[in-house]
C-alpha positions in Angstrom: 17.9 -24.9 43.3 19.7 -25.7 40.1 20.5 -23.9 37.8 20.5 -25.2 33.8 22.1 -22.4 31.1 21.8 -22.7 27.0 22.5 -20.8 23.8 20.4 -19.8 21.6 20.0 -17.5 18.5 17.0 -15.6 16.8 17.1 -14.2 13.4 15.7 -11.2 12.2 13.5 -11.4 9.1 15.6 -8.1 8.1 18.6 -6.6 9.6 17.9 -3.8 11.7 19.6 0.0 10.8 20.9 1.6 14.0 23.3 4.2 14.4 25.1 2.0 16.9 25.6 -0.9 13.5 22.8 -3.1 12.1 21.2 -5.5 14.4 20.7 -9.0 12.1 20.5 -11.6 14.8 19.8 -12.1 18.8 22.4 -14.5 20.7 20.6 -15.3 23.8 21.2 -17.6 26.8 18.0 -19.4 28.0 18.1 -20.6 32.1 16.2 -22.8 33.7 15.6 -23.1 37.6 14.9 -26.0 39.1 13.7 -26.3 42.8 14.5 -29.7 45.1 10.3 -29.4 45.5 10.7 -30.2 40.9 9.1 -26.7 40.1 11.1 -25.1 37.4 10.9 -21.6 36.1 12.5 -20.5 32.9 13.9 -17.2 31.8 16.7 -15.4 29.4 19.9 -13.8 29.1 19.4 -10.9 25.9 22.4 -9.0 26.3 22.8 -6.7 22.9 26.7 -5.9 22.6 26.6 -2.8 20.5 23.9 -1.5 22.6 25.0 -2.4 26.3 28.6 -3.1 25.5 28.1 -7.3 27.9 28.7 -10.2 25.6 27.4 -13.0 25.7 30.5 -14.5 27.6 29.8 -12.0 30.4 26.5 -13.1 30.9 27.2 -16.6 31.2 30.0 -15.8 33.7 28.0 -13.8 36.1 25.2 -16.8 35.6 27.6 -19.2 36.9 28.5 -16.7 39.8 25.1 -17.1 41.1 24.7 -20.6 41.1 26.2 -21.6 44.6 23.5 -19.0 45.8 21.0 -20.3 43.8 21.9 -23.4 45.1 21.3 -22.4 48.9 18.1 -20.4 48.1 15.3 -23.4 48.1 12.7 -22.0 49.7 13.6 -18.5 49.6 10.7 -15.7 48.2 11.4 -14.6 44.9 12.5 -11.3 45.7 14.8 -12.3 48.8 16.4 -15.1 46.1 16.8 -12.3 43.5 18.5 -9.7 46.0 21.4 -12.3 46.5 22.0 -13.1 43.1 22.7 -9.3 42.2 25.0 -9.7 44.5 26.7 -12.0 42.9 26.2 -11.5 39.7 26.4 -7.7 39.0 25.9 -7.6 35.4 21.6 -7.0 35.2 21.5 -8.8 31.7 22.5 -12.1 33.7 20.4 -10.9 37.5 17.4 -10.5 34.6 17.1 -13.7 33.5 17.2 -15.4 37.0 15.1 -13.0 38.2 12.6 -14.1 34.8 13.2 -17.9 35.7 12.4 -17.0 39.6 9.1 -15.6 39.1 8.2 -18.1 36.6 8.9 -21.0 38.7 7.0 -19.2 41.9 3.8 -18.8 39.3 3.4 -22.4 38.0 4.3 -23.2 41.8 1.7 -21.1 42.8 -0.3 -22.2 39.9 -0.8 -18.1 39.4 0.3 -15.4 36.6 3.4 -13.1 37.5 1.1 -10.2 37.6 -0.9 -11.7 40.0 1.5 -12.5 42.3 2.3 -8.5 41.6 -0.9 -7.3 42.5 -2.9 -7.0 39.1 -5.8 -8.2 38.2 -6.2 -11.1 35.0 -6.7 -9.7 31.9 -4.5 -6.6 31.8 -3.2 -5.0 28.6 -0.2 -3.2 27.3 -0.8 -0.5 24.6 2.6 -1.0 22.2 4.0 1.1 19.9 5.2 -0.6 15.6 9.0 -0.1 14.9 9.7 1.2 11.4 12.4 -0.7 10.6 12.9 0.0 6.5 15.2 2.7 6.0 14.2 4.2 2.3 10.8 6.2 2.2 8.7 4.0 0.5 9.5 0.8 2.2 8.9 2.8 5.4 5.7 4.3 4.8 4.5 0.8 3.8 5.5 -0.4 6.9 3.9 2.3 8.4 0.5 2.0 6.2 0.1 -2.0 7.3 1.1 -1.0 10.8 -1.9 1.2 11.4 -4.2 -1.3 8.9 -3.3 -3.4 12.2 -4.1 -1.3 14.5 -1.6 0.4 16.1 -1.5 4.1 16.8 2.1 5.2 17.6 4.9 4.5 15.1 8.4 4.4 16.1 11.0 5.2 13.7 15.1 5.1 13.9 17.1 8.1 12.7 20.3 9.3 13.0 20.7 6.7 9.7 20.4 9.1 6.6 17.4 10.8 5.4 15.3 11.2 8.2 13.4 14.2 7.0 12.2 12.8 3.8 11.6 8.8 5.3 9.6 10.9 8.1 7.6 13.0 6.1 7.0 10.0 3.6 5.4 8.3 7.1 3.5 11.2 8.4 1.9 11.2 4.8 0.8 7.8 4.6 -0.5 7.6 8.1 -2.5 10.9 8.6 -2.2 13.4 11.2 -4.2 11.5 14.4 -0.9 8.6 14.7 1.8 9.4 16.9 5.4 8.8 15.4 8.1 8.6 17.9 11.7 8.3 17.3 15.0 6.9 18.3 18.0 8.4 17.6 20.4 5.6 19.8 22.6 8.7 20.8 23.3 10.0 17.0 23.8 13.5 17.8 26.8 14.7 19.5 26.2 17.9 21.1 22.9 19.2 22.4 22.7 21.7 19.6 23.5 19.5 17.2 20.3 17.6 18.3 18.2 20.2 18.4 19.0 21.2 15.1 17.8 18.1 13.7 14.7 18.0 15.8 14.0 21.3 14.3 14.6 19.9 11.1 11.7 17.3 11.6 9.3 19.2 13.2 6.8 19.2 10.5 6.2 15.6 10.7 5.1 16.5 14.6 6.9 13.5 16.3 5.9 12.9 19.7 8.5 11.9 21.3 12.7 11.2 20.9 14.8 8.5 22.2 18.4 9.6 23.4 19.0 12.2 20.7 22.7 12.3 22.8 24.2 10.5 25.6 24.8 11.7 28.8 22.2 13.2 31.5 23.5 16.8 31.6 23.2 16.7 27.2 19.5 15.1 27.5 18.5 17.7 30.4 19.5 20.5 27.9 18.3 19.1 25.0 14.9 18.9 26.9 15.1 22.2 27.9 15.3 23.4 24.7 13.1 21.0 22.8 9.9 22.7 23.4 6.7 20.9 24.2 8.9 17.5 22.6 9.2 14.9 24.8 12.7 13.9 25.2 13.2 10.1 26.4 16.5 8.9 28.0 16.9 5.3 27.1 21.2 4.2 27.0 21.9 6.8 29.0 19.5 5.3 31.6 22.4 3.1 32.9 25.0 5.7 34.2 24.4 6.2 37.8 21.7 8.8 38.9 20.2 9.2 35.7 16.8 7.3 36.2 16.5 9.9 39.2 17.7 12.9 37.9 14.7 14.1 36.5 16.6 14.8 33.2 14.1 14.5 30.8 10.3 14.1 30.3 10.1 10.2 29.6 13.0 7.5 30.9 12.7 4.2 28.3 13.6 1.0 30.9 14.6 -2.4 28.9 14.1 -5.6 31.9 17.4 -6.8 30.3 19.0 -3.7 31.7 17.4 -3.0 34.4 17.8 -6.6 35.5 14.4 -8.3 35.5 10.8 -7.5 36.5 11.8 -6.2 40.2 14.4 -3.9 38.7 12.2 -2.2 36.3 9.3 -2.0 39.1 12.3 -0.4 41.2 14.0 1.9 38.4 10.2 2.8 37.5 9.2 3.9 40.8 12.9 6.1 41.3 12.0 7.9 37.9 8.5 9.0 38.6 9.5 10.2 42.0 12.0 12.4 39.6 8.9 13.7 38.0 9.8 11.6 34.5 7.1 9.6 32.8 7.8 5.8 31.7 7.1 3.1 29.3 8.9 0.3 28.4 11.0 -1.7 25.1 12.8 -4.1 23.9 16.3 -4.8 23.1 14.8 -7.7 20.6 13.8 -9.9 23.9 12.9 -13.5 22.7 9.8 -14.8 23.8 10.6 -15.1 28.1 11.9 -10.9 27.9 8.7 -9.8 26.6 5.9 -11.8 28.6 8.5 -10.6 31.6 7.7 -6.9 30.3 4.7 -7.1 29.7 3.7 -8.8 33.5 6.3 -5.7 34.8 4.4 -3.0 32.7 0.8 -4.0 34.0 1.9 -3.3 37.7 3.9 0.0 36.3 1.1 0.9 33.8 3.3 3.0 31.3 2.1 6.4 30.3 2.9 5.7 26.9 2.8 2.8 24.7 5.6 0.0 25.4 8.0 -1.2 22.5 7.3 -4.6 23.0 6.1 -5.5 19.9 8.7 -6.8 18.3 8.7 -11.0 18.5 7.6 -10.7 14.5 10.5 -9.5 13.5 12.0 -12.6 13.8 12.8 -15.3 11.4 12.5 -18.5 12.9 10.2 -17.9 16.0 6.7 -19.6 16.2 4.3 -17.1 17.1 3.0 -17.7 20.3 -0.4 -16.9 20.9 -0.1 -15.8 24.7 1.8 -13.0 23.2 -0.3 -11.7 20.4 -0.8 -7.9 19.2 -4.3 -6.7 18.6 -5.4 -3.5 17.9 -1.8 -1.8 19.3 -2.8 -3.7 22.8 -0.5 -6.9 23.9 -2.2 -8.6 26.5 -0.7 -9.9 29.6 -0.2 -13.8 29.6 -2.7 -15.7 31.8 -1.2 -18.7 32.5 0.9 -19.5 35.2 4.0 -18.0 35.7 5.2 -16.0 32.3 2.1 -18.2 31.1 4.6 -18.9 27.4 6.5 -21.7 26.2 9.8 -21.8 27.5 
């Protein structure tokens, strides 16, 4: 097989706040797998440096890495392909996207959706949460008023970013009681105390759930512990090795970027429920391939919580596509072939 690599960039309509630095733009690299039979499968790179800590540059190295294998693989399964490119490659945000392309190009060869070939039935959905991305109180809890005019009934909110007490409150106002608001706090806090203090501190806006309030599994287990009835989510801290199975903490967020494709987060997912932890899925601000991979990955995991995977409007210069649509806070699973969007 061969094995075709490009740049691209998506803009955000509006930079993102994150404790971690504003997010205002997604360098991707797109691949494309071509077979010696001419079935092609398409798939993408999304590393996010202040998140992950891989460039762009790394990616594209360990793509290159797994071309000779790619080239020896014709006629491989999927999976068997996929194995020997993490081999090669090592870094997940470059096994992800051939791992996106693989599966692509084995459902228009097949002439079947990706969660088909995974064992689910046409026609699945994905219940996804709305990020709350404006960081004054006003500008939020509009965001958060037109979210749930659209349907969706869990909020997700960054904090760790100044004023998270008021911009919450200002949310739990405008969208009654009934909507869960989650949060993400990208590792803000740096003791487990710390963390719990602020948690404390937002408790009247009864949040549902926090992302990685600290880093590091033994921090996360204790902030759990002490957090009540909260549901404490790891999500950076997923990548250090043994966390997904250390049974840490109530939820464990998996990205496909990280977790290196659609068989990795069907792997990492299976390790963390045999922990005893729930799971759900996000985004790293995946273009177009990331997302329909998460969302054919999350109808043969079935989250127990809404997926942050609605995020492809947040984004400037993207046409919408319709395969990939949010109604009602449900994102259907694409039905045609392969990821079933454009490439």
């Amino acid at each position: 097989m061969q094995l075709a690599i490009a740049p691209r960039r998506l803009r955000l309509r509006e930079p993102l706040r994150t404790t971690h630095g504003d997010v205002a733009d997604r360098q991707l690299l797109d691949v494309v797998v071509i077979g010696a039979d001419g079935h092609a499968g398409a798939g993408e790179a999304a590393p996010l440096p202040s998140y992950d800590g891989v460039t762009l540059d790394d990616v594209r190295a360990a793509l290159e890495d797994c071309r000779p294998v790619l080239r020896d693989a014709d006629g491989l399964p999927p999976l068997q392909a996929i194995a020997l490119c993490r081999e090669a490659a090592v870094l997940p945000q470059a096994v992800a996207a051939i791992d996106l392309a693989l599966w692509d190009r084995e459902g228009r060869r097949t002439g079947l959706p990706v969660a088909e070939l995974l064992g689910v039935r046409r026609g699945a959905a994905v219940a996804v949460n709305a990020l709350i991305g404006a960081a004054d109180r006003a500008g939020a809890a509009a965001e958060a008023s037109a979210a749930v005019g659209a349907g969706f009934r869990c909020l997700k909110l960054k904090v760790g970013i100044g004023d998270d007490a008021g911009r919450l409150a200002a949310v739990r106002a405008a969208v009654g009681p009934e909507v869960a608001l989650r949060i993400d706090a990208n590792g803000a806090w740096a003791t487990p105390e710390e963390a719990l203090a602020n948690l404390r501190a937002l408790e009247p806006s009864a949040i549902e759930l926090c992302e990685e309030p600290v880093h590091g599994v033994e921090a996360l287990r204790a902030v759990q512990e002490g957090a009540g009835e909260l549901a404490i989510a790891i999500d950076e801290s997923a990548a250090a090795p043994g966390a997904v199975d250390s049974g840490a903490t109530r939820a464990v967020c998996l990205k496909l970027s990280r977790c290196g494709g659609i068989a990795g987060l069907l792997e990492q997912a299976e390790r963390a429920r045999a922990a005893g932890s729930e799971v759900y899925l996000a985004s790293t601000f995946d273009g177009p391939l990331g997302i329909a991979g998460a969302l054919h990955a999350a109808a043969a995991i079935a989250p127990e919580r809404p997926s942050g995977l609605a995020t492809l409007d947040a984004f400037a210069d993207l046409d919408p596509d319709p395969a990939l649509s949010v109604a009602a806070g449900l994102m259907r699973v694409p039905t045609g072939p392969g990821l079933g969007v454009r490439a």
